[in-house]
C-alpha positions in Angstrom: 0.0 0.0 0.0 1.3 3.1 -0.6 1.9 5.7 1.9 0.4 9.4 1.0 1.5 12.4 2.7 1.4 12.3 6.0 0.6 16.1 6.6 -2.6 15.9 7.7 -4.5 18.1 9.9 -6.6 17.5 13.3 -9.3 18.4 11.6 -9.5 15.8 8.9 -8.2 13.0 11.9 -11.5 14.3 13.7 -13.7 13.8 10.5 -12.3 10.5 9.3 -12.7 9.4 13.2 -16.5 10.6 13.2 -17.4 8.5 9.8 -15.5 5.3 11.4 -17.3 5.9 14.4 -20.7 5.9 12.5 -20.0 3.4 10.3 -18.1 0.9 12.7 -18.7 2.0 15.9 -16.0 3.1 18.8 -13.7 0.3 18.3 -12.5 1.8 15.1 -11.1 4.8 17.1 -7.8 3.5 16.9 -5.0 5.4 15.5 -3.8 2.3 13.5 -6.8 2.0 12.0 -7.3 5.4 11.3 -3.9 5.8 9.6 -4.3 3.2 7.3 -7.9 4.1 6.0 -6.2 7.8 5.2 -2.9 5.9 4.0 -1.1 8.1 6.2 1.7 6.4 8.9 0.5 6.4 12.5 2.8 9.4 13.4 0.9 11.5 11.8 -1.9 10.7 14.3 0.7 11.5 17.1 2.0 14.8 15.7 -1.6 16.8 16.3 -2.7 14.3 19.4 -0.9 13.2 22.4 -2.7 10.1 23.4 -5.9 8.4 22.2 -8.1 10.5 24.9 -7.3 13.6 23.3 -8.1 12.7 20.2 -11.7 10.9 21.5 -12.3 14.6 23.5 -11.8 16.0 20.0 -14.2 14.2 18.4 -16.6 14.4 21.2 -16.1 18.1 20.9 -17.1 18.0 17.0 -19.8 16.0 17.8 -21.2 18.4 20.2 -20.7 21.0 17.5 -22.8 19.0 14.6 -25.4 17.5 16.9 -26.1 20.6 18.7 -24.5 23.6 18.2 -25.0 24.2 14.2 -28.5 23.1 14.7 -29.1 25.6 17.0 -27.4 28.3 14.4 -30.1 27.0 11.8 -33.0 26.9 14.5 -32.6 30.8 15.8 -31.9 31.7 12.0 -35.6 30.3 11.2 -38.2 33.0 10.5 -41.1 30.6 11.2 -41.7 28.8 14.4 -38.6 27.8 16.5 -39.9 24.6 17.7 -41.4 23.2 15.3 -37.6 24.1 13.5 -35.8 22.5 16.4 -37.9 19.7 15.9 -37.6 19.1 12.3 -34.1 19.8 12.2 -33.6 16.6 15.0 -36.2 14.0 13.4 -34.9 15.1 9.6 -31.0 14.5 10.3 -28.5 11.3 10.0 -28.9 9.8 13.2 -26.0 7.2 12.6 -23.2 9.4 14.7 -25.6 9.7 17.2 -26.3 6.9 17.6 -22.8 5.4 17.8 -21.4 8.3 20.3 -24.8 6.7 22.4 -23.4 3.4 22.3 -19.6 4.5 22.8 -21.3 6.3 25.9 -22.3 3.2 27.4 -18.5 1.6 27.5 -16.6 5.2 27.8 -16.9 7.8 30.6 -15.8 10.4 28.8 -18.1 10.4 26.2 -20.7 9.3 28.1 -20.0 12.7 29.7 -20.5 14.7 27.1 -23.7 12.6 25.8 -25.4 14.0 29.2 -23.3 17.7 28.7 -25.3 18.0 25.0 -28.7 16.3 26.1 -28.7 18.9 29.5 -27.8 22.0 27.2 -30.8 20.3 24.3 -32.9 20.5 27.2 -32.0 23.8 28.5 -32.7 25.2 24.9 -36.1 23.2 24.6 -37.5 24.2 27.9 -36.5 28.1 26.7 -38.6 27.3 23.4 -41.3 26.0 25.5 -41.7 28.6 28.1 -41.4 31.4 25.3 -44.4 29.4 23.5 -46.0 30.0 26.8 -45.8 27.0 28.7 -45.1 27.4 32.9 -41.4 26.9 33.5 -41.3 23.8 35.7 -43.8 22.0 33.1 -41.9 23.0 30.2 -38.7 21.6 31.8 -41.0 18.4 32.1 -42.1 18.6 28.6 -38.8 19.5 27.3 -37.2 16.1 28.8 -40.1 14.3 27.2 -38.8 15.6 24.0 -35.7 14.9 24.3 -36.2 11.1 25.1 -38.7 11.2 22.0 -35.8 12.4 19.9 -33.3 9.8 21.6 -35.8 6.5 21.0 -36.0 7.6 17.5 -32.8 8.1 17.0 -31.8 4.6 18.8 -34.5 3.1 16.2 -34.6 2.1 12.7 -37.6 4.0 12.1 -37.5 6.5 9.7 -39.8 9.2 8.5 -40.5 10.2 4.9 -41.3 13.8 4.0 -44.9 13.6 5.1 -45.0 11.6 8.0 -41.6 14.1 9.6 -44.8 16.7 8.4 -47.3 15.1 10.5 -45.0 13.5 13.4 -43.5 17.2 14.6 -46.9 19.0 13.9 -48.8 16.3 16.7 -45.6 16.4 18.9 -45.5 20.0 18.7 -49.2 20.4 19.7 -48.3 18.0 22.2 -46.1 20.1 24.1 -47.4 23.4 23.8 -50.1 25.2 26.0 -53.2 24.0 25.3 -55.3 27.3 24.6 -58.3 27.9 26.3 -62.2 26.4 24.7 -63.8 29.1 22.7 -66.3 31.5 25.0 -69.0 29.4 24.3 -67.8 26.0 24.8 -66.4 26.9 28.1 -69.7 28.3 29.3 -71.3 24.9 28.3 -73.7 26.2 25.6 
């Protein structure tokens, strides 16, 4: 096999370990590995990480960046309805890194870590949606929990939603959550 250069940037060791980690799981988060899929020598691996854990708290760190961060970038840059943005942005996007970061967080404190870090701050920004939509504060932090776990079980499934059904599915979980608005005047004085 023949050897390219070997001047390779963290940021492309941090990519190539996020698609072997969706595609093969944790296990292939091995600098060996990793070197010969990029046909690069092992030192190259070494030169921009110092042990195996730094490289993992990189990835862990893009992760956190893809699976939360530029989602929120998209959500508050939505002109329509935040939540229902928030929501079709999480049910609409490849689930396969998050799902193997999930099962890496069973094995691995560290990224089980930051698997509870990005889930807290998801719930943090879900409860904010929530209680600007209206809802009180402590049952929006309920709510937005509920959410979350939705978004988890789907994401740990092999359910997926075409166009119409993602339509349907955040519109009912969206009503779901929000305050429900009071009857019209004359249902609530029974007539």
């Amino acid at each position: 096999m023949e050897m390219r250069d070997n001047r390779l940037g963290p940021a492309e060791w941090v990519n190539a370990g996020l698609k072997a980690l969706a595609k093969f799981g944790f296990a292939a988060l091995k600098a060996d590995t990793l070197a010969n899929g990029l046909r690069v020598s092992r030192g190259s691996f070494y030169w921009h990480f110092a042990h195996v854990s730094a490289f993992h708290a990189a990835i862990l760190h893009r992760w956190r960046e893809i699976a939360l961060a530029n989602i929120l970038d998209r959500i508050e840059g939505a002109a329509d309805d935040r939540l229902e943005a928030a929501l079709s942005l999480a049910f609409s996007t490849d689930l396969e890194t998050e799902r193997a970061v999930r099962a890496w967080a069973t094995f691995d404190e560290q990224a089980n870590s930051a698997a509870e870090a990005v889930d807290a701050e998801r719930i943090r920004y879900l409860q904010d949606l929530l209680v600007d939509a209206g809802v009180p504060p402590k049952a929006a932090e309920t709510r937005a929990c509920i959410m979350n776990w939705a978004y988890l079980g789907f994401a740990l499934s092999s359910a997926r939603l075409n166009d119409a059904a993602l339509k349907c599915f955040v519109s009912d979980l969206s009503q779901l959550v929000r305050p429900k608005s009071p009857p019209p005047a004359d249902k609530a004085r029974g007539l």
